[in-house]
C-alpha positions, 0 to 999 in steps of 0.5 A, a space after each residue: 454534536 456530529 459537526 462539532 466533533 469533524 471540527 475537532 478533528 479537522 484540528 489535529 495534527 496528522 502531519 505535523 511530525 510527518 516527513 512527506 515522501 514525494 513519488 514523481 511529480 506531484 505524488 507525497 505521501 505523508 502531506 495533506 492528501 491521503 494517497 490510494 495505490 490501487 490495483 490488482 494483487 498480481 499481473 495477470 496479464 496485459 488485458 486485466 491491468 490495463 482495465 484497472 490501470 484505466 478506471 484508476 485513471 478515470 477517477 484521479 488516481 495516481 498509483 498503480 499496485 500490482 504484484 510480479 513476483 508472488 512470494 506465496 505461502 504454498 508452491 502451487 499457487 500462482 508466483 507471478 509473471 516476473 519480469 513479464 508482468 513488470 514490463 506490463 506494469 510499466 506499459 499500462 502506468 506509462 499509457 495512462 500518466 501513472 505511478 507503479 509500485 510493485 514487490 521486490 522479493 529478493 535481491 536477485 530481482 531487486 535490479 528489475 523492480 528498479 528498472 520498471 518501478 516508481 515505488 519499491 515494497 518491501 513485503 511482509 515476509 521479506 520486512 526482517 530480510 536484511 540483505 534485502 533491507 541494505 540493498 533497496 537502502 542504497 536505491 534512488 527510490 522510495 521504499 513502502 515497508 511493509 510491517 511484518 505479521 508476526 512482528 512487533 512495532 519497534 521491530 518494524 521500526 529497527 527493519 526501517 533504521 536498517 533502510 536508512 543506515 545505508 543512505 534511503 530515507 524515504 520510507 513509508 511504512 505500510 500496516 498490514 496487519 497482524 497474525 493473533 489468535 483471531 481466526 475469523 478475518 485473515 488478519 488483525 488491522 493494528 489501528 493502534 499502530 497506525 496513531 503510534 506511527 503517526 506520534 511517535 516517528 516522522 514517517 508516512 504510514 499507509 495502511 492495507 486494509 485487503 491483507 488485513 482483512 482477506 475479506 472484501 466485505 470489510 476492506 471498506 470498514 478497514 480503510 475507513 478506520 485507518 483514515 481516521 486513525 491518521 494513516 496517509 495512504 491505502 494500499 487496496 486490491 482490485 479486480 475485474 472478476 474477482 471470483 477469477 483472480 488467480 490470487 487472492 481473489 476473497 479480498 479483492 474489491 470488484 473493479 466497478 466499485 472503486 468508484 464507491 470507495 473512493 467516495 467513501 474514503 473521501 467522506 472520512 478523509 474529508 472530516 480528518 482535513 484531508 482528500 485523497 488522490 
């Protein structure tokens, strides 16, 4: 029954209306693969983002996340590095052959995000900014927009048309999930908006299962479920001490797993058809 059923799924069309978003050389999110950017939630420092850049590397990887700017809901916790933190992104990426994507919180950094970044993201908070929308729409660069908490679907969808009405169309859509009444996991992942992404529009749909949890006891469980749910990519949180990140720490995975998660996300990926990078 259980080889009958990966059969079966190993039929479906998982991109079949999807219209691939190629990153650098090699790198397309929404082709046959399923894309991991991994990394910490914020640059620390030069130190902590080497040690993730390089186990990312050791292990195939191609994309490095990590935040400079930190749009954060209390003033006192830590805001980034900046401009300092993308220049050791770029450092770190450049070193080991990859990929940086990183927030742009507004359009007064937009210029810098552009300058060290391969991928710009559009965060939650940010998904409804419309002059921010316009500006990164008329950028020679992918966008990865993020849907916001408390927003719906077609919403989301109406944020992305206002990327595309100034001349980007290369747009990968990120689940993070939602703001419900649940108060037991940080988030709730929208599983169901994934499949609907998948079936109803051309773009690539990514999924981040630490935001959607802020538990990393169920990253895991959340990755897989959006695997099989159809989602092209993971946008997942690393860190070498997690119980020491300056943010975020309650659902960044431990460095020495990622191993483990890849091998895991492997399995599920392997029995929709797909590998992951």
């Amino acid at each position: 029954m259980i080889q009958k059923t990966m059969e079966w799924a190993k039929e479906l069309p998982h991109t079949a209306h999807t219209q691939a978003v190629t990153i650098g050389q090699g790198v397309m999110v929404g082709g046959p693969t399923i894309t991991l950017m991994a990394g910490p939630c914020s640059v620390e420092n030069y130190e902590q983002t080497r040690l993730v850049a390089a186990e990312i590397a050791r292990l195939g990887g191609r994309v490095l996340r990590g935040g400079a700017y930190k749009p954060r809901t209390s003033p006192h916790s830590f805001q980034g590095l900046g401009r300092e933190g993308l220049e050791i992104l770029r450092t770190v990426a450049d070193e080991f052959g990859l990929l940086v994507i990183t927030e742009a919180l507004g359009v007064e950094n937009l210029s810098e995000v552009i300058e060290f970044t391969d991928i710009i993201q559009i965060g939650s908070r940010n998904m409804q900014h419309y002059p921010l929308l316009w500006a990164v729409g008329e950028a020679d660069k992918p966008i990865l927009l993020k849907r916001g908490f408390m927003s719906t679907i077609d919403e989301w969808l109406k944020a992305a048309e206002h990327v595309i009405s100034r001349g980007n169309d290369r747009i990968i859509l990120c689940e993070r999930g939602i703001r419900t009444f649940e108060t037991a996991t940080r988030n709730t992942l929208d599983v169901n908006a994934i499949a609907l992404i998948k079936q109803t529009t051309s773009f690539p749909i990514m999924a981040d299962p630490s935001h959607a949890t802020g538990r990393a006891d169920l990253v895991m469980a959340g990755a897989r479920a959006a695997i099989a749910a159809g989602a092209d990519g993971l946008l997942v949180e690393f860190h070498h001490n997690p119980a020491e990140a300056l943010s975020d720490g309650d659902q960044a995975l431990p460095l020495v797993t990622m191993a483990q998660f890849r091998e895991e996300a492997e399995r599920i990926g392997q029995a929709m058809g797909r590998n992951i990078i």
